[in-house]
Residue, then its C-alpha position, 0 to 999 in steps of 0.5 A: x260564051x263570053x261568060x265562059x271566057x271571063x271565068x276561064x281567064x280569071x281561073x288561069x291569073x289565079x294559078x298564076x299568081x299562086x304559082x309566082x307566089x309560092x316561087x317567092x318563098x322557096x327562093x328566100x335568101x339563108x339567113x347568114x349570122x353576123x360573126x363578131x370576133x373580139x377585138x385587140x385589149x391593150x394592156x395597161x399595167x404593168x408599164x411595158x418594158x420598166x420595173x413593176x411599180x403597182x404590186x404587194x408584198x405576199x405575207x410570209x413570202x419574202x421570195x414572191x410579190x403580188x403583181x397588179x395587171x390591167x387592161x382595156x376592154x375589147x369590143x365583143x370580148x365576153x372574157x379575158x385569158x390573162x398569160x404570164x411567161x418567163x422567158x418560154x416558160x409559161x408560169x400563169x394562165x387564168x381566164x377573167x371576167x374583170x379588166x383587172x387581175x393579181x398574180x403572185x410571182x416570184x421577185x426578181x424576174x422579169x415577166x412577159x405577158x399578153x391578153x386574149x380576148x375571148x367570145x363565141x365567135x373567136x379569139x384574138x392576142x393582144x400585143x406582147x409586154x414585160x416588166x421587171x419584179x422587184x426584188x434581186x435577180x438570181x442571175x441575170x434577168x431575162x431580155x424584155x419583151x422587144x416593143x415592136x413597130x409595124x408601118x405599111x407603106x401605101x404607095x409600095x405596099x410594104x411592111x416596114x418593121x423595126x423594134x427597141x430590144x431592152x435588159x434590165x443587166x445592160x447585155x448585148x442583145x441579138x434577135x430571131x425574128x419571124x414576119x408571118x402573113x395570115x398566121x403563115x410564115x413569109x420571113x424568118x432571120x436569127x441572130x440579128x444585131x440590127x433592130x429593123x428589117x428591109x421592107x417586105x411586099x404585102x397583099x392589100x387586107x391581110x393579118x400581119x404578125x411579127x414576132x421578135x426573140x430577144x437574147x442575150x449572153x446567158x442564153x435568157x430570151x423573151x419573145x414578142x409579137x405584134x399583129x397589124x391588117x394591110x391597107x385594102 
């Protein structure tokens, strides 16, 4: 009899410990994919807001120049797609494996330019930058690219911007100005005289850009950004 239980009592440990067994591995945890987006590249060459420096001359094309551009690598990049505008006019876009690139364009403009970053996972824009070609305008010149400030203050909690406007003609510049949160837009103001905005309230860990339009008399314009994350 008390052989019977012994055997009776192992036989239900042993379900039991198969059962909790089995319950184990249907309650894993997914395996969640670590997703790494690139980071910001900043450029290098051409300096930002001065006459370019670093170029050649294109043989048997006095009108265009062969301008040298470079950049800091990215973490997580895989590649980098290389935009060059004239005012809003797109004139280059080419995707590099290098940090390094050449592009012919025409002399005697001014130019503004950004990299993107480029992986699997995503993408992500460098802070906008301009530079004069060399050579002599056709008119007048086109506003540099506004070379813009982002502050956050930590006890506030707001977004203090400010930004240098430059042309290479000496004109008298006005602003539109865009402050976007998470890629939607919270402040926008044009023709603006002044270089600096009021604070502006922000959420803790968030994207913000701002975007400034520089214009002049002629109707010439460029336009720059700049991203930053709030304080956590």
């Amino acid at each position: 009899m008390t052989k019977s239980i012994i055997i009776n009592a192992i036989l239900v440990l042993s379900s039991l410990l198969f059962s909790c067994s089995g319950g184990s591995d249907s309650a894993k945890e997914p395996i969640v994919k670590e997703v790494n987006p690139p980071t910001k590249a900043i450029g290098i060459l051409p300096v930002n807001g001065e006459p370019c420096s670093d170029y050649e001359a294109v043989s048997g094309n006095d009108a265009q120049v062969s301008i040298s551009f470079s950049w800091q690598e990215a973490e997580y990049a895989q590649n980098y797609e290389l935009v060059v505008n004239e005012g809003g006019n797109e004139v280059f876009r080419n995707i590099f494996n290098a940090l390094v690139a050449k592009v012919t364009l025409n002399r005697g403009k001014v130019y503004t330019w950004n990299i993107i970053s480029k992986n699997s996972d995503g993408q992500t824009n460098s802070d906008s930058m301009s530079f004069a070609a060399p050579g002599t305008p056709v008119g007048n010149y086109v506003p540099y690219a506004a070379e813009i400030a982002i502050i956050f203050d930590v006890t506030t909690a707001d977004l203090n911007t400010s930004w240098i406007g430059k042309d290479e003609d000496g004109d008298v510049l006005t602003y539109d100005v865009v402050v976007k949160e998470e890629g939607e837009t919270i402040a926008e103001f044009t023709d603006l005289t002044v270089d600096t905005l009021d604070p502006i309230a922000t959420s803790p860990n968030m994207l913000y850009t701002v975007q400034v339009i520089s214009k002049d008399v002629s109707g010439n314009y460029s336009i720059s950004e700049f991203s930053a994350i709030s304080p956590e």
